[in-house]
C-alpha positions as CSV (number, residue, x, y, z in Angstrom):
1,X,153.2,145.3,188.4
2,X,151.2,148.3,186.4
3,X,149.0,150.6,187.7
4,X,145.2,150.2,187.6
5,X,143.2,152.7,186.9
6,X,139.5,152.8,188.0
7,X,137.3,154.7,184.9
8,X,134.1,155.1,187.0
9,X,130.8,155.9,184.2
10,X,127.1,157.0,185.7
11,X,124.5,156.0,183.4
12,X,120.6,156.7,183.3
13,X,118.6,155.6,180.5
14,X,121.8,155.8,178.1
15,X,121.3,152.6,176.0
16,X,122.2,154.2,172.8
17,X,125.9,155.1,174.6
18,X,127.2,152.5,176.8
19,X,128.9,150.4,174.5
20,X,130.3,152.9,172.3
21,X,131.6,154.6,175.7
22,X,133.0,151.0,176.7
23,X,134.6,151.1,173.5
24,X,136.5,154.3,173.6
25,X,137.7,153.6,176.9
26,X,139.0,149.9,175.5
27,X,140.7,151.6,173.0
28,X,142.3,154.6,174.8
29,X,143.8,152.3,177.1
30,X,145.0,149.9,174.5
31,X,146.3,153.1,172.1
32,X,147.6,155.1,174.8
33,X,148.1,153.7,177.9
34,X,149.0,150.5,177.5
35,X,151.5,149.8,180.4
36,X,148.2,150.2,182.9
37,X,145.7,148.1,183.7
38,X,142.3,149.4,183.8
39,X,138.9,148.6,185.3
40,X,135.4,149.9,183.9
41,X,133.1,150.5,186.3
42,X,129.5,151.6,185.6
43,X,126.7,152.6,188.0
44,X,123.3,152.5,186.9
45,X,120.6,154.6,188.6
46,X,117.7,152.5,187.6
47,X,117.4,153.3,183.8
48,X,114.2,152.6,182.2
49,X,115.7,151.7,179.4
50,X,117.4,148.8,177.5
51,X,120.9,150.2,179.3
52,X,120.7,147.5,181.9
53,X,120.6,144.2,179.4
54,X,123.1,146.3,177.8
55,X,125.7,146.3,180.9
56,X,125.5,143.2,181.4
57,X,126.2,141.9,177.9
58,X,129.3,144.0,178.3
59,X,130.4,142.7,181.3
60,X,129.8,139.2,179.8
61,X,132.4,140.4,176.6
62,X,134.8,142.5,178.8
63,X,136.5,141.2,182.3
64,X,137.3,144.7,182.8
65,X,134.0,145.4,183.1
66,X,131.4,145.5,186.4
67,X,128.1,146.9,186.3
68,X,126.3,148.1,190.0
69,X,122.7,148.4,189.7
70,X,120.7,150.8,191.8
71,X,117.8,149.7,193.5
72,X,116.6,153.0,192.9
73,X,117.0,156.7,191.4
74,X,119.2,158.1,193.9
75,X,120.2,161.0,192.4
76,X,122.8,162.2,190.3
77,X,125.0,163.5,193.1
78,X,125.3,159.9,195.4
79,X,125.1,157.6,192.8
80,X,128.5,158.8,191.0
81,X,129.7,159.2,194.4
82,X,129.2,155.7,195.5
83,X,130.8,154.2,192.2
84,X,134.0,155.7,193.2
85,X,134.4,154.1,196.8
86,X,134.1,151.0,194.9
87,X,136.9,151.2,192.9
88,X,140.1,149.4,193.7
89,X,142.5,151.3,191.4
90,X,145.1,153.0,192.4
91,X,143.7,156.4,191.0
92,X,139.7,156.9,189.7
93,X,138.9,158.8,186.6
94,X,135.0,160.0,187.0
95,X,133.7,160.2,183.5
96,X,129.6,161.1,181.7
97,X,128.5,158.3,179.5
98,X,127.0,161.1,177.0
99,X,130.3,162.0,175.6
100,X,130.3,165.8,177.0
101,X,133.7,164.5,179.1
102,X,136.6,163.6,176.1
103,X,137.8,160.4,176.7
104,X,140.5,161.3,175.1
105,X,141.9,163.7,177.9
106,X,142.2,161.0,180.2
107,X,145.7,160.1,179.1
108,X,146.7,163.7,179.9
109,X,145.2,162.8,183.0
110,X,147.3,160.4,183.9
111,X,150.3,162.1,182.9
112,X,149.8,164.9,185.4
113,X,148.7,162.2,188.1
114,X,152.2,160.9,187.2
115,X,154.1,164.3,187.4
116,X,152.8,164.6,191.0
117,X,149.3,165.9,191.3
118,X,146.9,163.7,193.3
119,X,144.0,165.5,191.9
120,X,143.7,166.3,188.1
121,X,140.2,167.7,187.1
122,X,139.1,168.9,184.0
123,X,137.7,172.2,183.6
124,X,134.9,173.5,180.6
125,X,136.7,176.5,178.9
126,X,133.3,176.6,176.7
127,X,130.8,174.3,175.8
128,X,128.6,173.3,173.0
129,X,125.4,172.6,175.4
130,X,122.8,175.2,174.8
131,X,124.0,178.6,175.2
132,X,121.4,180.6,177.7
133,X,122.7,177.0,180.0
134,X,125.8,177.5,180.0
135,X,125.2,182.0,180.7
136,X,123.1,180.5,183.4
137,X,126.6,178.2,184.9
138,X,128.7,181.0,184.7
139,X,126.5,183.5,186.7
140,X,125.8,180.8,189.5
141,X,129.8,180.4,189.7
142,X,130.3,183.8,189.8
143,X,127.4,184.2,192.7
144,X,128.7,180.9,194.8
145,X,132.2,182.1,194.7
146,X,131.6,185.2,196.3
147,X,129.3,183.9,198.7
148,X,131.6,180.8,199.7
149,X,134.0,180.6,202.6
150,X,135.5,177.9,199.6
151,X,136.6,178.6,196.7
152,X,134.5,176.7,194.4
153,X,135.8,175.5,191.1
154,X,133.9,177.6,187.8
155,X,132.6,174.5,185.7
156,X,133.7,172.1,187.7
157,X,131.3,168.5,186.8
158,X,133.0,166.3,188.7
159,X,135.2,165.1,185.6
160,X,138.7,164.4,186.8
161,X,141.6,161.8,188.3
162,X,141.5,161.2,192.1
163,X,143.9,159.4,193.6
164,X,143.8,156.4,196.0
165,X,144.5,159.0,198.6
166,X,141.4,161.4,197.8
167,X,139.4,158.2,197.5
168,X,139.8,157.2,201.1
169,X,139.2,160.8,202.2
170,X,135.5,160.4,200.5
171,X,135.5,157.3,202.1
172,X,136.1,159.1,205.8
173,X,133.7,161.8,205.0
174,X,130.3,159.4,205.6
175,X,128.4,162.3,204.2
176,X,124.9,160.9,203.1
177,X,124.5,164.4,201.1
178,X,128.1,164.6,199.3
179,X,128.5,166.9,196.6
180,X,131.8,166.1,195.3
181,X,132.4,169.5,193.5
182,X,132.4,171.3,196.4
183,X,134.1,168.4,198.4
184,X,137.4,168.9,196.2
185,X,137.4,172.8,196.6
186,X,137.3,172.0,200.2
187,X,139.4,169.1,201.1
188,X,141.4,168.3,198.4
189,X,145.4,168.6,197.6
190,X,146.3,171.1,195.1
191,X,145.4,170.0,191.9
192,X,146.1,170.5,188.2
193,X,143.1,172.1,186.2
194,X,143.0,170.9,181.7
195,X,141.0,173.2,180.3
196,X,138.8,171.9,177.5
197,X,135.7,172.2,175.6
198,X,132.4,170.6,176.4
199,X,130.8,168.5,173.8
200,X,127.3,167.9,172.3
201,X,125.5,164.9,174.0
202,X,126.7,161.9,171.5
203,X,122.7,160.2,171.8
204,X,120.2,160.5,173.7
205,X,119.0,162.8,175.9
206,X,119.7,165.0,179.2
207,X,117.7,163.8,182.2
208,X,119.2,166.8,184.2
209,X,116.1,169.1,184.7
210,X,116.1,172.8,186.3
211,X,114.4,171.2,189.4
212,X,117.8,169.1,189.9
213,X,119.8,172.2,188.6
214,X,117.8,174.1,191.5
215,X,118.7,171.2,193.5
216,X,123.0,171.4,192.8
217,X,122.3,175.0,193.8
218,X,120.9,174.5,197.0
219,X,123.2,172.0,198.2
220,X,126.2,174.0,197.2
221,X,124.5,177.2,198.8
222,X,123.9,175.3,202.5
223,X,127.1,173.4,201.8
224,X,129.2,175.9,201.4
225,X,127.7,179.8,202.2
226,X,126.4,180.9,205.7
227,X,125.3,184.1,203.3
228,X,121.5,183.0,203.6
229,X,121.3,183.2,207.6
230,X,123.2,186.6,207.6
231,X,121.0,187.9,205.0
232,X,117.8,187.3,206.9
233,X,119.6,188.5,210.0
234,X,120.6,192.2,207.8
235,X,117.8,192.5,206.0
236,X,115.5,191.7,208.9
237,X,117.3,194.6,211.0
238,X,117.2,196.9,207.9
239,X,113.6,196.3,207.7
240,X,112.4,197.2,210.8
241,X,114.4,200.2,211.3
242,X,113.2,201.8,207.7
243,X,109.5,200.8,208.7
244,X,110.0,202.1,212.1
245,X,111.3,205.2,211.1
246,X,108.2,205.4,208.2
247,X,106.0,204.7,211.2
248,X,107.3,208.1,212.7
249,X,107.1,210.2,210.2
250,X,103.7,208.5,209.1
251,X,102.2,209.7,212.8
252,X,103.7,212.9,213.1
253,X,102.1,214.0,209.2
254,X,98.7,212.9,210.7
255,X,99.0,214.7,213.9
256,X,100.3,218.0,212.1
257,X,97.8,217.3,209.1
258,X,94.8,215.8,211.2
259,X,92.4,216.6,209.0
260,X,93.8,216.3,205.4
261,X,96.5,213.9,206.0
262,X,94.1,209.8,205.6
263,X,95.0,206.9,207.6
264,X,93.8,205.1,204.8
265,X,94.7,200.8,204.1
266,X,96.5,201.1,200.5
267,X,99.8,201.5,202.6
268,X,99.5,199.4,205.1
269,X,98.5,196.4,202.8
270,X,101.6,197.2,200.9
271,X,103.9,197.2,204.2
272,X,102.3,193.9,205.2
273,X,102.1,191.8,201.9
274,X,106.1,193.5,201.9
275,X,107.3,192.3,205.1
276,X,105.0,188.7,204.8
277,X,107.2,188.4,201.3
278,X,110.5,189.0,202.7
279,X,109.9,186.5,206.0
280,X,108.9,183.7,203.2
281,X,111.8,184.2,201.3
282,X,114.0,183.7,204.2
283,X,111.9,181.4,205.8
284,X,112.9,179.3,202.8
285,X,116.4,179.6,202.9
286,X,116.2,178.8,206.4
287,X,114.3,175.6,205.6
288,X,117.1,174.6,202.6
289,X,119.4,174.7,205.5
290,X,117.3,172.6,208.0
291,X,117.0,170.5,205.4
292,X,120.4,169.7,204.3
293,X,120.9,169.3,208.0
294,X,118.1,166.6,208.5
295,X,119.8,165.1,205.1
296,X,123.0,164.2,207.6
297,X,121.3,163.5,210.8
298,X,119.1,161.1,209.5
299,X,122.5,159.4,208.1
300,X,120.7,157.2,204.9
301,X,122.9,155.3,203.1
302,X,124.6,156.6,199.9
303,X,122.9,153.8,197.3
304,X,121.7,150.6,198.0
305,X,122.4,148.0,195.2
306,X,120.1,145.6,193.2
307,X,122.4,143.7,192.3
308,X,125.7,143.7,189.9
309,X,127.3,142.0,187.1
310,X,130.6,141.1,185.9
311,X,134.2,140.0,187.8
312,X,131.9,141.3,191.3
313,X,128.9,140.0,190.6
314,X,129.1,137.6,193.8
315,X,130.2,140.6,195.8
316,X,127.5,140.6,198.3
317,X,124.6,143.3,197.7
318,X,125.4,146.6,199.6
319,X,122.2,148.0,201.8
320,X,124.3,150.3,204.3
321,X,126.6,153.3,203.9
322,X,129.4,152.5,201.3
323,X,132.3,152.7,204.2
């Protein structure tokens, strides 16, 4: 019996590139790898689009072919997430709609999956996004990494082969909050990285907005880096010994230079709106951590489903954890 293998696609408002996506994946499979059996599996995070009467027509044309609908936006971290724990293939390909991720490089994909590795990821060498983005990546990665007890993957999207194995590991993990790029940096085998080059968005448009950038960021900081904490800790010690000390010498110039030397408010505003800026800075990072903590406590489920279409379509609707 062949192998199945699970091509797991995220979609949000991409009408104009679902079914040439569905397409190239048909194709790849029938051109080069032909001795597996494959299942397409897209998750839609409530597009506002036509993408939805789109799915399902493909699902209608394609057996291969399931289609989860969100009830909801939840993100572009938990929705991708949860499409994987429903696959049933015996290793899970996580692939963009857009085009950036070559579908071509599955097939390599496979091939090292073959050879051994239970994790094959592909990495961006360089990209054809915008420039000053892509600068913007490369100094984050370089920041995280030396910050994280992990070491995190350097453009890492999440575009890669997991095996079965992997899959049940994200399936143990429960993690309301998962961010799967740090999650295989952490916990998974060692793995084989394909370099290749990101590509232009084939239609359409990015949805991915430097609030949800900020957002990656953060969870990957409280995720992964305990820097935050310590920082406040040093710099809060630093702080109050350098005023302290100012504070000295401040009183010992006035009482040797009573008369000349002015009390004055200029520098005392400056200490104050100083110190006040450096408690709300940490202040926030303390609160990214509380909240990335409250994330788990509260223990929400990953995505709850609409509805689906195609071969599971009778699979009943999902409105707990995926586990």
């Amino acid at each position: 019996m062949s192998k199945l293998i699970s091509i797991v696609i995220p979609t949000y408002n991409e009408e104009e590139n679902v079914e040439p996506m569905a397409k190239a994946v048909r194709q790849m499979f029938e051109s080069d790898l032909p001795d597996y059996g494959y299942e397409i599996i897209f998750i839609d995070n409530d597009s506002k689009d036509n993408t939805r009467q789109l799915l399902k027509k493909i699902c209608e044309e394609d057996e291969n072919v399931t289609a989860i609908f969100n009830a909801k936006n939840f993100g572009p971290f938990n929705s991708p997430y949860y499409g994987m724990l429903q696959a049933t293939g015996d290793a899970v390909v996580l692939l963009c709609a857009d085009f950036q991720d070559p579908v071509e490089l599955i097939p390599e994909f496979v091939k090292e999956w073959e050879n051994g590795y239970r994790i094959v990821i592909g990495k961006k060498l360089s990209s054809r996004e915008n420039r000053f983005m892509y600068f913007l990546r490369s100094m984050y990665y370089s920041i995280i990494r030396k910050m994280s007890e992990v070491d995190q993957i350097e453009h890492f999207t999440g575009f890669g082969l997991y095996d079965r194995s992997f899959i049940e590991v994200l399936r143990d993990l429960k993690d309301p909050t998962p961010f799967l790029r740090g999650i295989v940096a952490e916990l998974g085998w060692k793995r084989k990285e394909i370099a290749y080059e990101q590509q232009k968005r084939r239609a359409g448009k990015s949805y991915y907005s430097l609030y949800k950038y900020y957002d990656a960021a953060m969870l990957s900081f409280t995720s992964y880096t305990k820097v935050g904490l310590r920082m406040a800790t040093f710099v809060g010690f630093t702080v109050g010994i350098v005023s302290f000390i100012i504070a000295i010498v401040y009183i010992i110039l006035k009482l040797i230079h009573w008369d000349e030397y002015s009390m004055g408010t200029a520098s005392l505003a400056v200490g104050l709106f100083f110190l006040g800026s450096v408690q709300l800075i940490f202040i926030g990072f303390v609160g990214e951590y509380i909240l990335s903590m409250n994330q788990r406590i509260m223990n929400r489920p990953l995505v709850i489903e609409e509805g689906r279409a195609g071969k599971n379509a009778d699979k009943p609707i999902i409105t707990g954890k995926a586990d």
